[in-house]
N, C-alpha and C positions, 0 to 999 in steps of 0.2 A: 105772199112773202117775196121780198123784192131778190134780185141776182144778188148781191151782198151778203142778204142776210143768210141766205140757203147755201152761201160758200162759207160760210163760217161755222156753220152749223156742220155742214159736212166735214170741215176742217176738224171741228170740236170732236166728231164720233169717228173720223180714223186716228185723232190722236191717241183717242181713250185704250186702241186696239191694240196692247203690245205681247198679242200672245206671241210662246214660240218661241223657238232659236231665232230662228234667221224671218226678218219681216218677211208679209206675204206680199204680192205683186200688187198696187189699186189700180193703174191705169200708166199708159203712155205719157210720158212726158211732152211727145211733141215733136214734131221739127222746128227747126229755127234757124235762121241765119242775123246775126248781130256784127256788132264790133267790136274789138276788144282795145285795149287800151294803148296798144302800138299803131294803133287804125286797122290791123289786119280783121277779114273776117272770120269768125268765131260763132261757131254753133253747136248743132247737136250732131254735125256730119263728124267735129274734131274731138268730137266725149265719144263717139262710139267705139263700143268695147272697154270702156274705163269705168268705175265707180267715181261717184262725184257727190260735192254736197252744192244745193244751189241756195243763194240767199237774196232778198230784194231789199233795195235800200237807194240814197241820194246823197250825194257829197254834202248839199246846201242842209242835209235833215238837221234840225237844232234837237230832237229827243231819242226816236229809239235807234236809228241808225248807229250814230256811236259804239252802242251796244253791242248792235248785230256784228259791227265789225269787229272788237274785241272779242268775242266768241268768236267766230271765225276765224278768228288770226290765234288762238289758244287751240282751237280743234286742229288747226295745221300743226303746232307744234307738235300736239300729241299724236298726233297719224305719223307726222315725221320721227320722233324720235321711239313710236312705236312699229314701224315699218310697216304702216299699212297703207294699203296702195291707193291712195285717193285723192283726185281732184276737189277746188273751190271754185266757185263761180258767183259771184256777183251782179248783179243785173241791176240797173238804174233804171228807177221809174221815174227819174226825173232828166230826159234824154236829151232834152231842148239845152239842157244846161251843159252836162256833163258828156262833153265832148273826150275824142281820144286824150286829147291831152290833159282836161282837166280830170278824166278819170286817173292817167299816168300820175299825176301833183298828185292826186290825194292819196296812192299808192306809196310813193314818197316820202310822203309826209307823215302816212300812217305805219311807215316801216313793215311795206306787206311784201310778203315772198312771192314774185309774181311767176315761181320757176312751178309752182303748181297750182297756182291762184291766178284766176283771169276774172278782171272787172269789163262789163258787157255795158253797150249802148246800141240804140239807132233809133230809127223815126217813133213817132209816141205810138200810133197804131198799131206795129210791129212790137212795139215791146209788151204795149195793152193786152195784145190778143195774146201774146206766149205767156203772159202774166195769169191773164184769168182764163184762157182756154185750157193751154198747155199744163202749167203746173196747177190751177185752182186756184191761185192765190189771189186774195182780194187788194183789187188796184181800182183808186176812187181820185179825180180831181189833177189839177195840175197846179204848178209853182205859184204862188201869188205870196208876195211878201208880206203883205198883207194880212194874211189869214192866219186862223192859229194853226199851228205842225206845217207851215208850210202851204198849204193848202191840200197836200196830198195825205192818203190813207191810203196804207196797204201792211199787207200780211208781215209777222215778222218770226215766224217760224222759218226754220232750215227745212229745207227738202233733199231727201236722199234718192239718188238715182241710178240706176241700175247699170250694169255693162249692156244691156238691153234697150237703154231709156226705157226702163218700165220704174214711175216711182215705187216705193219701199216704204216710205213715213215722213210726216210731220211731226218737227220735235218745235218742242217751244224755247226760243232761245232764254226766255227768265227763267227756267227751270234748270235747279241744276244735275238734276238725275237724267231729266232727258239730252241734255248735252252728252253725260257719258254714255244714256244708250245709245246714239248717234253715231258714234265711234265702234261701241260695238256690233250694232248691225253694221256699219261701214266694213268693219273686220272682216265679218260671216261673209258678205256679198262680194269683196272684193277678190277671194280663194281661185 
């Protein structure tokens, strides 16, 4: 079974897992150091101690990105207007492109509140290896116009992270039950 397939697979069987109040711990998210979209550096040294949801996506995406970011921009409203304490985070796996500034435009453009919402970039191998070491999440290919989806493939599940950096769950963003459980584990962890 190739790296891909064994991350999706493990994707698939802790999503299944939602026993319980409050999710249970899988694993470390990581360290990491990136960029965020003022060019400043942004990692996991500025989320420690906070709850956060993390999401991977590309500004040039023409299908699920969209998506992910609407969910995303809906889960902030409802954390905001339910006052729960929780960061966003967005990571580009298409890094080459999506520089500080074109991540700021598409912040912009997308009417995102970046006062708790950070969109992340830097070098591809940096982002590759916090992509499928760090969180698990499956990262395949890079930009080619050419190609169908861009050329790239990757995970489009939300990742919930801990005040620990310890993940919590994979929720699937086309799901609309796991969206709100998302939120309420975010609740539980965030106390």
């Amino acid at each position: 079974m190739n790296k891909l397939a064994a991350l999706f697979l493990a994707l698939a069987l802790v999503a299944c897992d939602r026993g319980g109040d409050e999710p249970r711990v899988l694993y470390p998210a990581g360290k990491f150091a990136l960029t965020d979209q003022s060019g400043a550096e942004f990692g996991s040294t500025q989320l420690a101690g906070k709850t956060w949801i993390a999401a991977f996506f590309f500004t040039r995406c023409p299908t699920i990105c969209p998506k992910i970011t609407r969910r995303m921009k809906d889960l902030q409203f409802t954390a905001k207007s339910k006052r729960i304490n929780v960061r966003f985070v967005s990571i580009s796996v298409d890094p080459e492109n999506d520089t500080p500034p074109v991540l700021s435009d598409y912040a912009k453009k997308n009417e995102l509140d970046t006062t708790t919402w950070t969109l992340l970039t830097g070098d591809y191998e940096t982002v590759k290896k916090t992509t499928l070491e760090g969180f698990k999440v499956a990262l395949e290919g890079k930009a080619d116009a050419a190609a169908p989806e861009m050329g790239i493939m990757h995970g489009s599940h939300l990742v919930l992270v801990d005040k620990a950096g310890q993940i919590r769950g994979y929720y699937r963003t086309s799901d609309d039950h796991e969206m709100r459980q998302i939120m309420v584990h975010a609740a539980k962890i965030a106390k």
